[in-house]
DOKEVO-382637 format. One record per residue: x, y, z of N, C-alpha, C in turn; residue number from 1; residue in three letters. Coordinates in steps of 0.2 Angstrom, whole numbers. Layout:
// DOKEVO-382637
NODE n_east n_north  n_up ca_east ca_north ca_up c_east c_north  c_up num residuo
NODE      X       Y     Z       X        Y     Z      X       Y     Z NUM     Ala
...
END
This chain:
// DOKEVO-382637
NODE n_east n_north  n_up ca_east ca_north ca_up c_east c_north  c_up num residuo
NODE      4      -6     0       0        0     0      4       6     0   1     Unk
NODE      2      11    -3       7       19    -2      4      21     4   2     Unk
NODE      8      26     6      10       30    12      4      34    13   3     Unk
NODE      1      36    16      -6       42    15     -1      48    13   4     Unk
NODE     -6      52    10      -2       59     7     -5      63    13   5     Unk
NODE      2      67    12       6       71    16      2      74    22   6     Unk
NODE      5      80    26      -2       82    34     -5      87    30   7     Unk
NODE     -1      90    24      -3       97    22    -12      96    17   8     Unk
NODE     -7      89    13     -15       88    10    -19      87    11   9     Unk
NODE    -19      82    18     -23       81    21    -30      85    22  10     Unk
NODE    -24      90    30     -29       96    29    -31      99    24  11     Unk
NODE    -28      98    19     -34      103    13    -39     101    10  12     Unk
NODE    -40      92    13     -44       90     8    -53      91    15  13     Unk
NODE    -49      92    19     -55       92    26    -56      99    26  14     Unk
NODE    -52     101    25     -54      109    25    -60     111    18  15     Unk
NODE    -59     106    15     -63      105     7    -70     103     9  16     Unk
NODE    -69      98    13     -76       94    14    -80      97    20  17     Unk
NODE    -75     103    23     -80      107    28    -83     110    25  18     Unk
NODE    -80     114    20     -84      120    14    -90     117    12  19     Unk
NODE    -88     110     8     -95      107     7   -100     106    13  20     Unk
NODE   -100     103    17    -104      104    24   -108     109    24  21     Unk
NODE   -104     115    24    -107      122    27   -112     122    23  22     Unk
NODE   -112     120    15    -114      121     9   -120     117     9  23     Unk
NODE   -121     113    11    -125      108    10   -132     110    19  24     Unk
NODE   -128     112    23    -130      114    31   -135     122    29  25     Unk
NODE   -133     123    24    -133      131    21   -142     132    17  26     Unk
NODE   -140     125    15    -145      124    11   -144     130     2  27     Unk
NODE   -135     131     2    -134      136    -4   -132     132    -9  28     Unk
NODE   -137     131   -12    -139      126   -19   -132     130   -26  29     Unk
NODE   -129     135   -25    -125      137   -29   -119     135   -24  30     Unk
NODE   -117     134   -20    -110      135   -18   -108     126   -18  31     Unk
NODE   -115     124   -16    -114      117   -13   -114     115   -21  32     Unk
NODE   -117     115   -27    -115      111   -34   -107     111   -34  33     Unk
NODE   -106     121   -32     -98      123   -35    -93     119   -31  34     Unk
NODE    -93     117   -26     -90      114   -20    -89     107   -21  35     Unk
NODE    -94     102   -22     -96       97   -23    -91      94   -30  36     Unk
NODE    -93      98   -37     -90       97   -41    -80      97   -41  37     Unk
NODE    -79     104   -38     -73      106   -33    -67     102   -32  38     Unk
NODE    -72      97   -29     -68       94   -23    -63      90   -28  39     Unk
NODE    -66      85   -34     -61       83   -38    -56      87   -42  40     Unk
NODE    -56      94   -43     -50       97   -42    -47      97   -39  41     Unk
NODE    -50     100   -32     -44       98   -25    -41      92   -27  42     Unk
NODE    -44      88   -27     -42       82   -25    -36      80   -30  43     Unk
NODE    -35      80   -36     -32       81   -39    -24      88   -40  44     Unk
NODE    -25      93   -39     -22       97   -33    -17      95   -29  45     Unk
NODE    -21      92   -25     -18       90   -18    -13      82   -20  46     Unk
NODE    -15      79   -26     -11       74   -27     -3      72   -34  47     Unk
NODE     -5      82   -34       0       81   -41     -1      80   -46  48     Unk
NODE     -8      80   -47      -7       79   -54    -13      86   -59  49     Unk
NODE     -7      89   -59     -10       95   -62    -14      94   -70  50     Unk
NODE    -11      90   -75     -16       88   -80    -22      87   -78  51     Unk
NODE    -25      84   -76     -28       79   -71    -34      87   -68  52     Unk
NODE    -31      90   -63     -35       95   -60    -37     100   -66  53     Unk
NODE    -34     103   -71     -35      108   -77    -40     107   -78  54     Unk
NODE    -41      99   -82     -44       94   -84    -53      96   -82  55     Unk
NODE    -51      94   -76     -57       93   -72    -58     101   -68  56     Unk
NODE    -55     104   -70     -55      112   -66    -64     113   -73  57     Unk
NODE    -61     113   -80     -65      112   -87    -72     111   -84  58     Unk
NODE    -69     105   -85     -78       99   -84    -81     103   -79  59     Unk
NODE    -79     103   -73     -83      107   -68    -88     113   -69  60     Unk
NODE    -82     119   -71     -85      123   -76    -91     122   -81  61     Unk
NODE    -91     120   -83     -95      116   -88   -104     113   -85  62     Unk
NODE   -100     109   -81    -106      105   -77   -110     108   -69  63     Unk
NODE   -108     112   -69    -108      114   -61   -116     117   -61  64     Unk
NODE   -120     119   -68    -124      123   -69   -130     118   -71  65     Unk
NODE   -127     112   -74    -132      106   -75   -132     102   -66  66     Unk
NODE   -128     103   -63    -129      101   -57   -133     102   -51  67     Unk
NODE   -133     112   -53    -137      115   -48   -145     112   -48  68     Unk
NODE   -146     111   -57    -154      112   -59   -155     104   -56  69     Unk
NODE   -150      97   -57    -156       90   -58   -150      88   -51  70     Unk
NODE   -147      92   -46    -144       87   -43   -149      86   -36  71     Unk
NODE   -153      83   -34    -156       85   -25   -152      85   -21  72     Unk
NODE   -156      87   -16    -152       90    -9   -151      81    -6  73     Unk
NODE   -154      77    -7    -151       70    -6   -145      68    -9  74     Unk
NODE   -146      71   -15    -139       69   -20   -133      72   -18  75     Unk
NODE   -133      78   -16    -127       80   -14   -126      80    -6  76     Unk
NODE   -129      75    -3    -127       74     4   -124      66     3  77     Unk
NODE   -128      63    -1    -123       57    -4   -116      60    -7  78     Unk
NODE   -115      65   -11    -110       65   -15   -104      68    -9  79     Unk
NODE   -107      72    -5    -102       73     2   -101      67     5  80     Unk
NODE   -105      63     6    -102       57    11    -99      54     8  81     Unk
NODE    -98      53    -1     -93       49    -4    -85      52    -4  82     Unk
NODE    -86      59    -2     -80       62    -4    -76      61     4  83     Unk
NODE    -79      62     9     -79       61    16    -76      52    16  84     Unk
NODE    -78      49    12     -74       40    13    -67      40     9  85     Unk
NODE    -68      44     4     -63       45    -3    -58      47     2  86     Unk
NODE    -58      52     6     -53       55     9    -49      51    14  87     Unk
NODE    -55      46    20     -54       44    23    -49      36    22  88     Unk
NODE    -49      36    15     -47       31    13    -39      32    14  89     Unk
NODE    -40      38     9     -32       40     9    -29      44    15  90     Unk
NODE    -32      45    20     -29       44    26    -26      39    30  91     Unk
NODE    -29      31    29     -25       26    29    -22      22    24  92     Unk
NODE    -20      28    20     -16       24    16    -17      22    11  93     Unk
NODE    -23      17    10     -26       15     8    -29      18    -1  94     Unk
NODE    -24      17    -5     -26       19   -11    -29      15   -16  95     Unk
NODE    -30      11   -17     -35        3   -21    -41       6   -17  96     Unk
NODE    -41       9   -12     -51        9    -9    -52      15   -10  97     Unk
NODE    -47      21    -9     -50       25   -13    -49      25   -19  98     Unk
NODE    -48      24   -23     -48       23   -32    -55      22   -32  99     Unk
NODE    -56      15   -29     -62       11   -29    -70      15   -30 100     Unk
NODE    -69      18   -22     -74       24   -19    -74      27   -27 101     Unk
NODE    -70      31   -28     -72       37   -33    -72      34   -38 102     Unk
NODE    -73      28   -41     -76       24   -47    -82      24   -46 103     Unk
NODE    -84      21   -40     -93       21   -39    -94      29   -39 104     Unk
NODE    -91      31   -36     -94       39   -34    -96      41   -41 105     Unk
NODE    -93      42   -46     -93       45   -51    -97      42   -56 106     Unk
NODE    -99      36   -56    -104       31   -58   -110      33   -56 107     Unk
NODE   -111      34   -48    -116       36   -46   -120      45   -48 108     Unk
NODE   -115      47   -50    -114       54   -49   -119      55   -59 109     Unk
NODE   -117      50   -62    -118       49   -69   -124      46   -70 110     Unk
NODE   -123      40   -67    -131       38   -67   -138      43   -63 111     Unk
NODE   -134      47   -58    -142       50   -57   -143      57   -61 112     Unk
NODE   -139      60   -63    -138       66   -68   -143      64   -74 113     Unk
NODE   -140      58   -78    -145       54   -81   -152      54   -81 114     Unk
NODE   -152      50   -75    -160       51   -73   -164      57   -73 115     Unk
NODE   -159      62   -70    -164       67   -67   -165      72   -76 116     Unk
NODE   -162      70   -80    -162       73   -88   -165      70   -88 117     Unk
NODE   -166      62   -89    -172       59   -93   -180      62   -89 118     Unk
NODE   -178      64   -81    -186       65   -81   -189      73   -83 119     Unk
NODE   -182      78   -83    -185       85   -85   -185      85   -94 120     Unk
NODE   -185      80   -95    -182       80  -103   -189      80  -106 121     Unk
NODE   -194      86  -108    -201       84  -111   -201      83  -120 122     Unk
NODE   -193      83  -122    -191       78  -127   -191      72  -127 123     Unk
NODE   -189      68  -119    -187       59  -121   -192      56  -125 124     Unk
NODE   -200      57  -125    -203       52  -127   -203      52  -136 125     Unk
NODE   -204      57  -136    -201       59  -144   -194      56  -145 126     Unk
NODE   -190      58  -144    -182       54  -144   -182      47  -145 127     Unk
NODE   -188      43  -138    -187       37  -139   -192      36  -146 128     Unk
NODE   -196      38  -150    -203       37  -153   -196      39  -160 129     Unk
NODE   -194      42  -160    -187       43  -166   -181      38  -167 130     Unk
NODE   -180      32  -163    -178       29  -163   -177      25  -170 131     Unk
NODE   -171      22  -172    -172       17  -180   -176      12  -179 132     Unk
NODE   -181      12  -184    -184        4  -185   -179       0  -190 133     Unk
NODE   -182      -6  -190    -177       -9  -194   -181      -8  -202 134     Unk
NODE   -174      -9  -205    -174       -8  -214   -178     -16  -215 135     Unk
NODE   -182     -14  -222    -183      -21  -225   -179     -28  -223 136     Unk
NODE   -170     -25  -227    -167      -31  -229   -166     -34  -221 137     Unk
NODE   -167     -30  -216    -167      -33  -209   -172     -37  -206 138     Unk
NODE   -178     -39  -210    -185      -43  -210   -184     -49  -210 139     Unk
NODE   -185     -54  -209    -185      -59  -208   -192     -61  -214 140     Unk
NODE   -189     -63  -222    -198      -62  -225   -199     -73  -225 141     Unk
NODE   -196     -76  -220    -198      -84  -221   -204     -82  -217 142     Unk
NODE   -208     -88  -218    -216      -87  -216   -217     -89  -207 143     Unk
NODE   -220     -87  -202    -221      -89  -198   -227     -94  -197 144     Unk
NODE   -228     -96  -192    -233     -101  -192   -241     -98  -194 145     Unk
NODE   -240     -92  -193    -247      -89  -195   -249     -86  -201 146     Unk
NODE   -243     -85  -204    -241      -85  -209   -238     -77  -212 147     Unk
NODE   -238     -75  -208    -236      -68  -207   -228     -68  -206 148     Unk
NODE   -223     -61  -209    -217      -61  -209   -214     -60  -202 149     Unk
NODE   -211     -61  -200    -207      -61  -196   -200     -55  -195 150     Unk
NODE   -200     -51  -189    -193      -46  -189   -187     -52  -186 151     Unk
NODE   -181     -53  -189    -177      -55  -186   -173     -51  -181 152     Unk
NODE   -175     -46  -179    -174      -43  -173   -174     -47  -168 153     Unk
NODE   -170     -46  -163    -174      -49  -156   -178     -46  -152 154     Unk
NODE   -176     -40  -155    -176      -31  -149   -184     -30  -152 155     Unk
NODE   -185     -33  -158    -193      -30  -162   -196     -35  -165 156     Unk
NODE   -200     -38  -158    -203      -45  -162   -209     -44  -164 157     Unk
NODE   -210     -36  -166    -217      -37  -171   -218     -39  -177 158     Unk
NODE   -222     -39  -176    -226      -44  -185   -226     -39  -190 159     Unk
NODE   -222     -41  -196    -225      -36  -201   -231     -35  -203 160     Unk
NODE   -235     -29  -204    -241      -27  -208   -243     -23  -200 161     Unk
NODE   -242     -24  -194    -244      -23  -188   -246     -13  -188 162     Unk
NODE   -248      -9  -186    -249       -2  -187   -243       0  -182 163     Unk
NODE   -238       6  -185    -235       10  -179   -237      11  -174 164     Unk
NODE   -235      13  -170    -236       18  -166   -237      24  -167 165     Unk
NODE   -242      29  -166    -244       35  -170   -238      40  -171 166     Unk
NODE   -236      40  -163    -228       45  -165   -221      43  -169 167     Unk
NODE   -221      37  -170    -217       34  -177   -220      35  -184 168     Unk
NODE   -227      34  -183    -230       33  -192   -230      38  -194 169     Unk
NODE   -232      44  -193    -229       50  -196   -224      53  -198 170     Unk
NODE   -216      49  -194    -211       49  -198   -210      46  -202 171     Unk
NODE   -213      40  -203    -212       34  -206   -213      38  -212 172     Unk
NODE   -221      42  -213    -223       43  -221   -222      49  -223 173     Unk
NODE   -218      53  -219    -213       58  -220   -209      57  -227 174     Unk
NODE   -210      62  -233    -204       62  -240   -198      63  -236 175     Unk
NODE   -194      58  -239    -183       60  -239   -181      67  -241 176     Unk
END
């Protein structure tokens, strides 16, 4: 195992995850997104790799304003408590469990952001309704037992001649 990093970073990474507390304590929905996002700078920072922090200085910039809107005030008390075990990892030392932590964390972080798009999003069902059907030559035309064509799809076991769905069939009959 390596050594834990140094007393300096230490504290700078707690002095990080107070900020976030107070931010979250605050109930300051702008300081605690910027703080949250933050922390992987610090944390980065704090461990030398300045590519690495620039990088994600960026991204934060970038995301900090999609986080204010779909993260909850759940989400980022989970997302503190993840940064609060990341740190405590690396206070004993222990870097394979923090790598670890911050693989789920950031997993997590991605899957609910997701989520919270797909439910403000009053595009998905269009989106999904826009999806490809399959082309002819992807039809399975041998006959089934009923005597009707067959999709070789597995994903689209409908029967040819079957009626779209209304938000597809109007693309369907749409000119090129």
């Amino acid at each position: 195992q390596s050594p834990p990093p140094s007393a300096f970073t230490l504290e700078r990474l707690h002095q990080h995850l107070s900020q976030e507390q107070a931010a979250l304590a605050a109930e300051d929905v702008a300081a605690r997104s910027y703080l949250l996002g933050d922390f992987h700078v610090c944390l980065a920072q704090c461990l030398g790799n300045r590519l690495l922090s620039d990088v994600l200085r960026d991204l934060t910039a970038r995301t900090t304003l999609i986080a204010m809107h779909a993260q909850t005030s759940e989400d980022a008390a989970q997302s503190c408590a993840d940064h609060v075990q990341i740190v405590a990892a690396l206070e004993q030392g222990d870097m394979q469990r923090a790598e670890e932590l911050m693989a789920q964390h950031i997993q997590a972080i991605g899957n609910s952001l997701r989520l919270g798009a797909a439910q403000h999003d009053p595009l998905a069902v269009l989106r999904d309704a826009l999806q490809p059907v399959p082309r002819p030559s992807q039809v399975d035309l041998r006959s089934s037992q009923d005597g009707k064509a067959q999709s070789s799809s597995p994903q689209r076991k409908k029967k040819l001649g079957e009626k779209p769905s209304s938000a597809i069939q109007g693309v369907r009959n749409q000119p090129n």
